[in-house]
BASEPA-970415 format. One record per residue (C-alpha): residue number from 1; residue in one letter; x, y, z. Coordinates in nm, 3 decimals, always signed. Example, Ala and Ser with C-alpha at 12.3 -4.5 7.8 and 13.67 -1.06 7.14 Angstrom:
<pts>
> 1 | A | +1.230 | -0.450 | +0.780
> 2 | S | +1.367 | -0.106 | +0.714
</pts>
This chain:
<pts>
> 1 | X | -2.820 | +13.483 | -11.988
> 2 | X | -2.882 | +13.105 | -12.073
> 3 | X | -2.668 | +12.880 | -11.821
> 4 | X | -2.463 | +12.536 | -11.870
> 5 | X | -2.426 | +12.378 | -11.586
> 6 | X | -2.193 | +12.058 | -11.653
> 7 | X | -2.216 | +11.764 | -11.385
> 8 | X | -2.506 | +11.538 | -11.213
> 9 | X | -2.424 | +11.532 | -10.859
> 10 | X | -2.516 | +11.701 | -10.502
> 11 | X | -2.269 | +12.016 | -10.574
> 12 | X | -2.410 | +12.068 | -10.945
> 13 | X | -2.778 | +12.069 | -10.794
> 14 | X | -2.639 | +12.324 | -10.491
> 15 | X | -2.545 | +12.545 | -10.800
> 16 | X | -2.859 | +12.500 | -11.045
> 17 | X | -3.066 | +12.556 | -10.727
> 18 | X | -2.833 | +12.920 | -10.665
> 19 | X | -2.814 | +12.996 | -11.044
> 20 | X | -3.221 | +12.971 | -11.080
> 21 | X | -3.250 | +13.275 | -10.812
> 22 | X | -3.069 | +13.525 | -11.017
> 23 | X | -3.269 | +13.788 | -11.210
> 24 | X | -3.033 | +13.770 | -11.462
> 25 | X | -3.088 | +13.441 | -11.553
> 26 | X | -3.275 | +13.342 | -11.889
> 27 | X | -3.266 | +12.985 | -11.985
> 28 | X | -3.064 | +12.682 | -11.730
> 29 | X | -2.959 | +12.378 | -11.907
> 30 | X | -2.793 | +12.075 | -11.723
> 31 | X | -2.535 | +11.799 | -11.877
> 32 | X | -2.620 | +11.518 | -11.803
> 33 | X | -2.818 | +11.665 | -11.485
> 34 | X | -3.001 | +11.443 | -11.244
> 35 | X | -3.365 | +11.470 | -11.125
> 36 | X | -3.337 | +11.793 | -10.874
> 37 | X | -3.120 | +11.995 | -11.163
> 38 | X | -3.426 | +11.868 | -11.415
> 39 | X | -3.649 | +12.089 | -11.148
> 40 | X | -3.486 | +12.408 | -11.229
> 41 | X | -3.388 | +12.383 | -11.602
> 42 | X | -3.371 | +12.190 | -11.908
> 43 | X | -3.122 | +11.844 | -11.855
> 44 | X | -2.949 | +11.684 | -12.142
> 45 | X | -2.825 | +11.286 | -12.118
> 46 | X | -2.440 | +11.476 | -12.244
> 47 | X | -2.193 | +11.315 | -12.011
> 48 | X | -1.943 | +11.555 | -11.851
> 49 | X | -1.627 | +11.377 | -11.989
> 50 | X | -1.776 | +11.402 | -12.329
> 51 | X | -1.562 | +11.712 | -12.418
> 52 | X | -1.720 | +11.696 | -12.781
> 53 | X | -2.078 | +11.669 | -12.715
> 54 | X | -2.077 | +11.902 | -12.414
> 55 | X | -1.954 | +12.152 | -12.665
> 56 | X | -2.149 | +12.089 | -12.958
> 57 | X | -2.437 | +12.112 | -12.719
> 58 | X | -2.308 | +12.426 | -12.588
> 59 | X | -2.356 | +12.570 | -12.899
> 60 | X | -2.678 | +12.409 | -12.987
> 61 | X | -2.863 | +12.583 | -12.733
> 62 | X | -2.679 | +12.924 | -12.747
> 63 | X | -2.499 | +12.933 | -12.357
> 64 | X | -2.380 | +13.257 | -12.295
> 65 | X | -2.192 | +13.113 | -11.983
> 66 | X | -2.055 | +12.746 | -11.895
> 67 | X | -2.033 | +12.643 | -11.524
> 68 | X | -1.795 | +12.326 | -11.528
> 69 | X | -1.875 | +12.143 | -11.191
> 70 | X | -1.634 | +11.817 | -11.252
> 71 | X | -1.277 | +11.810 | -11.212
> 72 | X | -1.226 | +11.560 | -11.487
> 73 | X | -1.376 | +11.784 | -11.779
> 74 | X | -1.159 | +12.030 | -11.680
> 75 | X | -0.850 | +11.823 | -11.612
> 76 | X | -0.917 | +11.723 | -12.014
> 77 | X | -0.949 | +12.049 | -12.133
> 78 | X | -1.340 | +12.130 | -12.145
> 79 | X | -1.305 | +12.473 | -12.050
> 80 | X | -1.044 | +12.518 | -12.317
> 81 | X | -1.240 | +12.408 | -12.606
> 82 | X | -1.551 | +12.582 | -12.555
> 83 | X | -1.347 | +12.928 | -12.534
> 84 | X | -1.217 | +12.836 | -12.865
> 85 | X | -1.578 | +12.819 | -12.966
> 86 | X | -1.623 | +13.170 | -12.785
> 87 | X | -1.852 | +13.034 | -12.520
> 88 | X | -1.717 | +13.229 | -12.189
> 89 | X | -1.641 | +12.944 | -11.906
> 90 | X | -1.658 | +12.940 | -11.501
> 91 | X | -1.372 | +12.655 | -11.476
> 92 | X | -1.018 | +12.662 | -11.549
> 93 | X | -0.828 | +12.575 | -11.887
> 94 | X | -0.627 | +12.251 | -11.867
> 95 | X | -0.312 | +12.338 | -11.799
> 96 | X | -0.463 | +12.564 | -11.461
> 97 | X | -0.669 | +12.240 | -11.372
> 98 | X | -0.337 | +12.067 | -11.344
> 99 | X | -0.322 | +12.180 | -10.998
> 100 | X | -0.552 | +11.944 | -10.883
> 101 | X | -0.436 | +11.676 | -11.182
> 102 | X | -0.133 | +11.627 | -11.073
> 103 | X | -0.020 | +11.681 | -10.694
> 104 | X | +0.357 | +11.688 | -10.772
> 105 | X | +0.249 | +11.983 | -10.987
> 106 | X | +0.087 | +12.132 | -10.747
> 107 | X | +0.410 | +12.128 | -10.474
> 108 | X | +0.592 | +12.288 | -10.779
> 109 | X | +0.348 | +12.558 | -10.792
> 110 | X | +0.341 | +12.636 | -10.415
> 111 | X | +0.759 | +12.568 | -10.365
> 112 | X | +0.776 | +12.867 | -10.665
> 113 | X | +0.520 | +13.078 | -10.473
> 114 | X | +0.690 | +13.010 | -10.132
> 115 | X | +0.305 | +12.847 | -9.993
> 116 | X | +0.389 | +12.609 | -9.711
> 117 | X | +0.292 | +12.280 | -9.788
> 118 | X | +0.320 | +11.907 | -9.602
> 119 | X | +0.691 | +11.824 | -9.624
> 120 | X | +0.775 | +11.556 | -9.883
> 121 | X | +0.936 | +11.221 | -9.721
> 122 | X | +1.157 | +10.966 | -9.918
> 123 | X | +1.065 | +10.648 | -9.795
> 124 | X | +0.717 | +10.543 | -9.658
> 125 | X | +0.674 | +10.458 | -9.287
> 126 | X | +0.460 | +10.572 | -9.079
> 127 | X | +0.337 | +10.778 | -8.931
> 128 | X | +0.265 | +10.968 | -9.283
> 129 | X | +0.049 | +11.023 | -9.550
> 130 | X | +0.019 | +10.852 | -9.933
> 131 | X | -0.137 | +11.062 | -10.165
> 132 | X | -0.204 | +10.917 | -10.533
> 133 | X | -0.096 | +11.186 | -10.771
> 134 | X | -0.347 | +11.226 | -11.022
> 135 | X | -0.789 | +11.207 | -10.979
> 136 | X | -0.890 | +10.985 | -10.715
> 137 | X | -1.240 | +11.132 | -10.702
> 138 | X | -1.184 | +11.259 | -10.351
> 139 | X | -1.036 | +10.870 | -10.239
> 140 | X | -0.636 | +10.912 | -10.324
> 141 | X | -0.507 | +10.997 | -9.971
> 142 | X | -0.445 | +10.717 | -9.734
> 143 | X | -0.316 | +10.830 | -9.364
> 144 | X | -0.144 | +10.565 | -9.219
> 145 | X | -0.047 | +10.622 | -8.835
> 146 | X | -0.004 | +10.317 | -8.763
> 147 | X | +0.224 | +9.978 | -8.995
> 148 | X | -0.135 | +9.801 | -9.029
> 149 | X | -0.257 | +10.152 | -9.200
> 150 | X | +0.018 | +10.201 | -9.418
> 151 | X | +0.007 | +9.835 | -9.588
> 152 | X | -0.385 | +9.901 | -9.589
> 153 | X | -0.255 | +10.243 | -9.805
> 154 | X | +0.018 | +10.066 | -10.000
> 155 | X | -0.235 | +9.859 | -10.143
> 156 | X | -0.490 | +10.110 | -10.242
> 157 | X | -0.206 | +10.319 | -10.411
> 158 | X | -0.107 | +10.010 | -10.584
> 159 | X | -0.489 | +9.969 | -10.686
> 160 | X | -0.504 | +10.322 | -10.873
> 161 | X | -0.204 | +10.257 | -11.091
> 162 | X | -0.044 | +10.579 | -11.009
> 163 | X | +0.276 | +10.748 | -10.888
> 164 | X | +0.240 | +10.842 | -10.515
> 165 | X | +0.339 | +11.126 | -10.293
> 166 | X | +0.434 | +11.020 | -9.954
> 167 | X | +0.412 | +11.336 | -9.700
> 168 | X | +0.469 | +11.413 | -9.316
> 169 | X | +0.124 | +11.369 | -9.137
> 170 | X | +0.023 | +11.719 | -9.000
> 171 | X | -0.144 | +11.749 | -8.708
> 172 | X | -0.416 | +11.988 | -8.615
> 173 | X | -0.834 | +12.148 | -8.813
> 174 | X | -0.884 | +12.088 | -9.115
> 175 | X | -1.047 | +12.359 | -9.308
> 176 | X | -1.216 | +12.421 | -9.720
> 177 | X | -1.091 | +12.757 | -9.803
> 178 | X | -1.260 | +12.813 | -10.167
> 179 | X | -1.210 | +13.122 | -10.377
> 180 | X | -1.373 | +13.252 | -10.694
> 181 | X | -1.090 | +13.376 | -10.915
> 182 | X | -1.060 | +13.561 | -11.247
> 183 | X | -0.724 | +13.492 | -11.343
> 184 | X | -0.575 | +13.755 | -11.099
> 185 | X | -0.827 | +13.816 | -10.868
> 186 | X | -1.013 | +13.622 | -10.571
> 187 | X | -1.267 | +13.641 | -10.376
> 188 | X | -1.306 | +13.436 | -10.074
> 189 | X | -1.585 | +13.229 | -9.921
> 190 | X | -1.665 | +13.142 | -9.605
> 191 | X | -1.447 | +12.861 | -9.456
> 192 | X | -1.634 | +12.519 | -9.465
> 193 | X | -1.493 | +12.168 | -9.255
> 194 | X | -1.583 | +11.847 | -9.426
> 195 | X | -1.611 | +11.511 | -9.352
> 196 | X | -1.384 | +11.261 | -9.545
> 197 | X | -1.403 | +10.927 | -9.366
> 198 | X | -1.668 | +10.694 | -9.429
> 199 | X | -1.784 | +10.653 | -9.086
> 200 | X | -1.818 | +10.826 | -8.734
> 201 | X | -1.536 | +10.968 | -8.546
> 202 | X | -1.320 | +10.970 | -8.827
> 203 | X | -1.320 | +10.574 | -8.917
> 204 | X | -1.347 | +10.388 | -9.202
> 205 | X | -1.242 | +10.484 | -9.542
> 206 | X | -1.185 | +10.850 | -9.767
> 207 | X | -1.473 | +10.929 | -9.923
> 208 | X | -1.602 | +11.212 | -10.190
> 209 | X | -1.718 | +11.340 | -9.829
> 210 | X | -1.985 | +11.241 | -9.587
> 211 | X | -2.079 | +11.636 | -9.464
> 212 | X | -1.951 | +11.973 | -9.421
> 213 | X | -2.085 | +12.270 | -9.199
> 214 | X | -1.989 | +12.652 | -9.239
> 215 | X | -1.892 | +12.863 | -9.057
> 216 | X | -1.591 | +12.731 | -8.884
> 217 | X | -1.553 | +12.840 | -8.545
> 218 | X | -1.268 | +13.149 | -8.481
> 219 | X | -1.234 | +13.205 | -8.873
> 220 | X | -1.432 | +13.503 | -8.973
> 221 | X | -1.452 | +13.697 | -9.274
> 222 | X | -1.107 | +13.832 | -9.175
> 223 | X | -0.936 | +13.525 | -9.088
> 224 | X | -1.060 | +13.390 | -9.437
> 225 | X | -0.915 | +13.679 | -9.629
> 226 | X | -0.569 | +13.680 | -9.453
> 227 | X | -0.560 | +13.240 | -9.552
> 228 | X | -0.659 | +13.357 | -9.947
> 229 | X | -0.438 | +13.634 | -9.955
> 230 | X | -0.134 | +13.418 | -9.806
> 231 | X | -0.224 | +13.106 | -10.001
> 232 | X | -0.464 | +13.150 | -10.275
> 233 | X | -0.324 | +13.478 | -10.430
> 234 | X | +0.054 | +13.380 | -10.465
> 235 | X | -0.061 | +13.040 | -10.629
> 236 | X | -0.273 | +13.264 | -10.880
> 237 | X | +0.025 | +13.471 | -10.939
> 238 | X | +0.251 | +13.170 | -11.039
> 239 | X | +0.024 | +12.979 | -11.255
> 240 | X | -0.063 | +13.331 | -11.465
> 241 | X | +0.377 | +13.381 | -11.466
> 242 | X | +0.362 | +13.023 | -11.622
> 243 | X | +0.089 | +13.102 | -11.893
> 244 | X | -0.216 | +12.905 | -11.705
> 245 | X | -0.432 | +13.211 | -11.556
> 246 | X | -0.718 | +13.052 | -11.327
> 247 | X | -1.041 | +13.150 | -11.401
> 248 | X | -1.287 | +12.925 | -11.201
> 249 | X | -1.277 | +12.805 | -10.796
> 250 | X | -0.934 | +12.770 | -10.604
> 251 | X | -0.998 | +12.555 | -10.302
> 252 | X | -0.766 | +12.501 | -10.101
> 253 | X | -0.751 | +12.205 | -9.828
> 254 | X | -0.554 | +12.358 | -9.515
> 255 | X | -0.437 | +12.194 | -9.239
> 256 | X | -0.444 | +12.462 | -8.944
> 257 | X | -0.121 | +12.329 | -8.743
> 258 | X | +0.071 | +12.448 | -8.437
> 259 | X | +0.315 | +12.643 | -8.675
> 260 | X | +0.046 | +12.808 | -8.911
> 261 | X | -0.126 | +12.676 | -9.162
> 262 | X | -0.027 | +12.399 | -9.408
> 263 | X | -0.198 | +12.308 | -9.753
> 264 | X | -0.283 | +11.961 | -9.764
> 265 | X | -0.423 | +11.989 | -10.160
> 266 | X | -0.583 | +12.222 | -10.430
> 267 | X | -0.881 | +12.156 | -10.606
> 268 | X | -0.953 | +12.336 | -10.906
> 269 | X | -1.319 | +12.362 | -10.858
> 270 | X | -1.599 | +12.380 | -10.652
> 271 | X | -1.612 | +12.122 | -10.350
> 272 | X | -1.853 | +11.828 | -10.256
> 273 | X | -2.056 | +11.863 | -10.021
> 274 | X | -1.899 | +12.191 | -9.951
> 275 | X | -2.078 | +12.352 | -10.209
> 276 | X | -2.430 | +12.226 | -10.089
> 277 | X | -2.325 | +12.468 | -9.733
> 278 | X | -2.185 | +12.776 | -9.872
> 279 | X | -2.382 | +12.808 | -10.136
> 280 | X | -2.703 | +12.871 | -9.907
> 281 | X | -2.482 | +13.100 | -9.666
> 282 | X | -2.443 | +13.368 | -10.008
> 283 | X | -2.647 | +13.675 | -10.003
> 284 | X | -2.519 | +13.810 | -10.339
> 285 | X | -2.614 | +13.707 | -10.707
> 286 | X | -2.393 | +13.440 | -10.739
> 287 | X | -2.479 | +13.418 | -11.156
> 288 | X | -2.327 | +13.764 | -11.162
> 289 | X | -1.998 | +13.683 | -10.959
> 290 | X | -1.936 | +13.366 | -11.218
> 291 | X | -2.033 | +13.556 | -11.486
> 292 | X | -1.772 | +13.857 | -11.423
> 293 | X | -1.487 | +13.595 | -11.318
> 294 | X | -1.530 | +13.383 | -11.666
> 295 | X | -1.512 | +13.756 | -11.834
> 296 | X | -1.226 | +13.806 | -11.589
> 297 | X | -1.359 | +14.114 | -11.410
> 298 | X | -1.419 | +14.037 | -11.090
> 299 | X | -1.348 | +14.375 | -11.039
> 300 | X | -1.559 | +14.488 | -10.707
> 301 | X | -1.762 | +14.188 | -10.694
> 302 | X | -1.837 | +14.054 | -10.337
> 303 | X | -1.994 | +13.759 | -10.188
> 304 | X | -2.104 | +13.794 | -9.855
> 305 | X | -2.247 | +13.515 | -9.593
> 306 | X | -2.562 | +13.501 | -9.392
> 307 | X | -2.572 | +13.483 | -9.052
> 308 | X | -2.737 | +13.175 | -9.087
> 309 | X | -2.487 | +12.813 | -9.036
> 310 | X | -2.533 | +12.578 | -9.290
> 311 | X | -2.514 | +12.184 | -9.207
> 312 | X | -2.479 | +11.896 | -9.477
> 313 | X | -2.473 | +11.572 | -9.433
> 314 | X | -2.483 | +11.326 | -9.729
> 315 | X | -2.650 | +10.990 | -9.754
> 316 | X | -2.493 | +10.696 | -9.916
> 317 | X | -2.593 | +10.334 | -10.031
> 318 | X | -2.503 | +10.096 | -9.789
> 319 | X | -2.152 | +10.005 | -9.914
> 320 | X | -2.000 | +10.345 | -10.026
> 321 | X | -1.694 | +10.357 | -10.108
> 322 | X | -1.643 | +10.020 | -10.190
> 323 | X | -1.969 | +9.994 | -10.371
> 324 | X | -2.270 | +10.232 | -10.505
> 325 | X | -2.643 | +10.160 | -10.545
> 326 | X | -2.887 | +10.164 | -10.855
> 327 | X | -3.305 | +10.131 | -10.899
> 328 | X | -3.391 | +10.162 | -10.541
> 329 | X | -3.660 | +10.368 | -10.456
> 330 | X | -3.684 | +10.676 | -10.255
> 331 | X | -3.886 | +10.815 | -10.023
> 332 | X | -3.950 | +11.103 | -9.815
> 333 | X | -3.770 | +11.362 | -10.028
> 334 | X | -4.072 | +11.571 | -10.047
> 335 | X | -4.135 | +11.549 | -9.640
> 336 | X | -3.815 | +11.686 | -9.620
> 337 | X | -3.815 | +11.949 | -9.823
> 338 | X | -4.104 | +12.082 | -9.701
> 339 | X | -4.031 | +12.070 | -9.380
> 340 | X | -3.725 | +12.384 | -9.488
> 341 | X | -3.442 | +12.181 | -9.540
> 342 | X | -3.263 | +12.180 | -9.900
> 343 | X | -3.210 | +11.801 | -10.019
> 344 | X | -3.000 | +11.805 | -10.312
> 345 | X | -2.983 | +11.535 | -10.540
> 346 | X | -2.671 | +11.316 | -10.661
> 347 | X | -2.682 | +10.969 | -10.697
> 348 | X | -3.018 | +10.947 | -10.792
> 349 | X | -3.260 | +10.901 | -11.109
> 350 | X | -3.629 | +10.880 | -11.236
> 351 | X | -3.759 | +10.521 | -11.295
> 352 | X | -4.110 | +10.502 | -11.445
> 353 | X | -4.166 | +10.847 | -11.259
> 354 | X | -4.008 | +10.724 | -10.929
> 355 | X | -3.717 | +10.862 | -10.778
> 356 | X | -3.437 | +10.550 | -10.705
> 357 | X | -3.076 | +10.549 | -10.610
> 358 | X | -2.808 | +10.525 | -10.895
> 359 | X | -2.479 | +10.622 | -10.740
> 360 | X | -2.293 | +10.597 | -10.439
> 361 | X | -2.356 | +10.892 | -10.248
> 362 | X | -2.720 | +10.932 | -10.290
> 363 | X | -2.849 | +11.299 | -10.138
> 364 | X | -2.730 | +11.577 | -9.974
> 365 | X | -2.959 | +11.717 | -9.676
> 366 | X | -2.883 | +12.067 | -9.572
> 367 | X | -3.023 | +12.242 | -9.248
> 368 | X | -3.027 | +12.600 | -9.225
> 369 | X | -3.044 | +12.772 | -8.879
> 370 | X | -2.874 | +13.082 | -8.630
> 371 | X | -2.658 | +12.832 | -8.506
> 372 | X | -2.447 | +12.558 | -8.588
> 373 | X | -2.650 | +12.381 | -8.388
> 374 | X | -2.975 | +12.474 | -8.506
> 375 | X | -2.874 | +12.411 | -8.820
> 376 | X | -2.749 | +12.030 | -8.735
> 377 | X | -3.038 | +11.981 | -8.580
> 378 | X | -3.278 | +12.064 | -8.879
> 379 | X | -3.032 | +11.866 | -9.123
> 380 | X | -3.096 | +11.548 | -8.919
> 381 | X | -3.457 | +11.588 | -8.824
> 382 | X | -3.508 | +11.639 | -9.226
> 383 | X | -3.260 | +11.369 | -9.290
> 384 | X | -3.497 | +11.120 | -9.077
> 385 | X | -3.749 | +11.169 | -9.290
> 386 | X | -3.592 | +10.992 | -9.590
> 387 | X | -3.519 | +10.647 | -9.664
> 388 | X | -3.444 | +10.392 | -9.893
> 389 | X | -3.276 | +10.044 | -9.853
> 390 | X | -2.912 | +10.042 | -9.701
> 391 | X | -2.924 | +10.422 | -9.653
> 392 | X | -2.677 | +10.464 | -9.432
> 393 | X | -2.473 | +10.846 | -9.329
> 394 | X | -2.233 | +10.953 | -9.042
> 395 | X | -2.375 | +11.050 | -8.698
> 396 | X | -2.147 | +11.360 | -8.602
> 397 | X | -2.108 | +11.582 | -8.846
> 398 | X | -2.039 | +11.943 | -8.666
> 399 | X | -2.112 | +11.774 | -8.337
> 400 | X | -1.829 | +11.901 | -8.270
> 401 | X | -1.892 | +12.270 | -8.322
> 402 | X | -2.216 | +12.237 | -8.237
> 403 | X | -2.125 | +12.165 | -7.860
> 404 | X | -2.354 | +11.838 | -7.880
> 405 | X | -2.270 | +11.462 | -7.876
> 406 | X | -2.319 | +11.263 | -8.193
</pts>
């Protein structure tokens, strides 16, 4: 079947790089793409959020299937427009998408389908949490533990010109809990942690996300099914009762407190740099699992992991968040990748035939290995091989799990 794959960064490449495996694959085509996706398949200079051309390329190149990577496209209604054109689509219609769109949507949803959730506060002191309501790319949610944190948040609520949700600050792991759905159905993946702040031991600034690793220590297969079936299933449930089936990836952000688990957020597709772990840790044709959930027969489709952990860990231009990099050059890339690791590409593009920075978070570097700690290790020693000016990337990612010191 021929493939488009809508988005340019690290998680898009993840996918093309998956989707290019499958036997049952014909023709890949990227919008807009970046250099790794133009690797694999054909890339088109389409912009995501260009709901008109992405469709009228659609059709120009005769996709049987649309993979929707963004959350914006889908927030404005891309998978709805090229059903109408009969193309099938691996993302949810607008109104499903609102779950990540809009957060006080969202606690409507879970209060209807009785999912716990942080507890909503009425006036702002801390300790708690801000949350903008609608897109943030990943940088909405301000904790503020302390009076100097919560002015810090104030002001960068203030700065995205959007209503804000103020919430209790939970306590405890925080875990990615993704699910491909069909409209009724799910089927889990394995659990993933990410990295939000900017810098080491939790400091600095949200971010899109600095790293992930998978698995998560004590949740198995098991565990994971018992969080979807609590959480992800009931959600599914009430957005079909209210008209919006989901058809795409439910992930879920849980907080795993004292008293059970909590959801912190939904996203309504795949995560970043989450997707750049599990998607290495699947044994099964992933093309065919998308494929069936757009069609919405999931049916007795499985996806199971390797026994292999996965590592990420992303590299940034100097100044991410506050500020991204273009038209520096690259190197080592090619060291890396033969050396086994998987770099995926984001914020990069071709210059005269080199490869230079254009973004703010700049690669993704994933280590394979038995262990979590085998698998940090490779990330890193492939990581050192790259460079470019101001490349800078957290320390400790699954230090923690992996029983080592940053």
């Amino acid at each position: 079947m021929n493939v488009l794959l809508v988005g340019s960064g690290g998680r898009e490449h993840a996918l093309a790089w998956r989707l290019a495996k499958s036997p049952a694959l014909g023709q890949l085509h990227g919008a807009p793409g970046n250099p790794g996706i133009a690797q694999l398949g054909d890339c088109h200079p389409v912009r995501a959020e260009d709901v008109e051309g992405i469709v009228d390329l659609a059709r120009a190149i005769g996709a049987d299937l649309a993979v929707v990577g963004p959350e914006a496209p889908l927030v404005a209604g891309l998978a709805d427009e090229l059903r109408r054109v009969g193309i099938a689509v691996f993302g949810p219609s607008a109104a499903a998408a609102h779950i990540e769109g809009s957060k006080s949507f969202a606690k409507e949803v879970m209060a209807a389908a009785s999912v716990p959730t942080a507890r909503g506060l009425a006036v702002a002191r801390p300790p708690c949490v801000l949350k903008a309501d609608g897109l943030a790319a990943g940088k909405g949610v301000f904790v503020c533990r302390s009076q100097e944190e919560l002015e810090a948040g104030l002001r960068g609520t203030r700065a995205l010109a959007q209503p804000v949700l103020i919430e209790e600050l939970l306590e405890g792991e925080e875990v990615s809990i993704l699910a491909i759905c069909d409209g009724s159905d799910a089927i889990p993946l394995p659990a993933a942690q990410d990295y939000k702040r900017a810098q080491d031991d939790d400091r600095g600034p949200n971010t899109g996300g600095m790293g992930a690793f998978s698995p998560v220590p004590a949740l198995g297969y098991a565990d994971v099914e018992a969080l979807v079936d609590a959480i992800h299933r009931p959600v599914l449930e009430e957005l079909a009762r209210g008209g919006a089936p989901f058809i795409g990836t439910l992930f879920a952000g849980l907080m795993l407190t004292a008293d059970g688990p909590r959801v912190l957020e939904f996203n309504a597709r795949f995560g970043d740099p989450e997707t750049q772990t599990l998607v290495p840790r699947l044994e099964n044709d992933l093309l065919e699992v998308l494929a069936a959930a757009a069609t919405g027969h999931l049916g007795g489709a499985t996806l199971e992991p390797s026994a292999d952990a996965a590592v990420t860990v992303v590299a940034t231009a100097a100044d991410y968040p506050a500020s991204s990099d273009a038209g520096t050059p690259i190197r080592g890339v090619e060291a890396a990748t033969d050396a086994g690791a998987l770099v995926f590409h984001a914020g990069t593009a071709l210059r005269g035939g080199e490869l230079v920075t254009n973004g703010g978070r700049i690669l993704s570097v994933t280590g394979l290995g038995p262990t979590v700690a085998a698998a940090r290790a490779h990330a890193y020693d492939a990581l050192g091989m790259i460079s470019f000016e101001g490349m800078r990337y957290r320390s400790d990612i699954a230090a923690v799990a992996a029983g080592v010191g940053a």
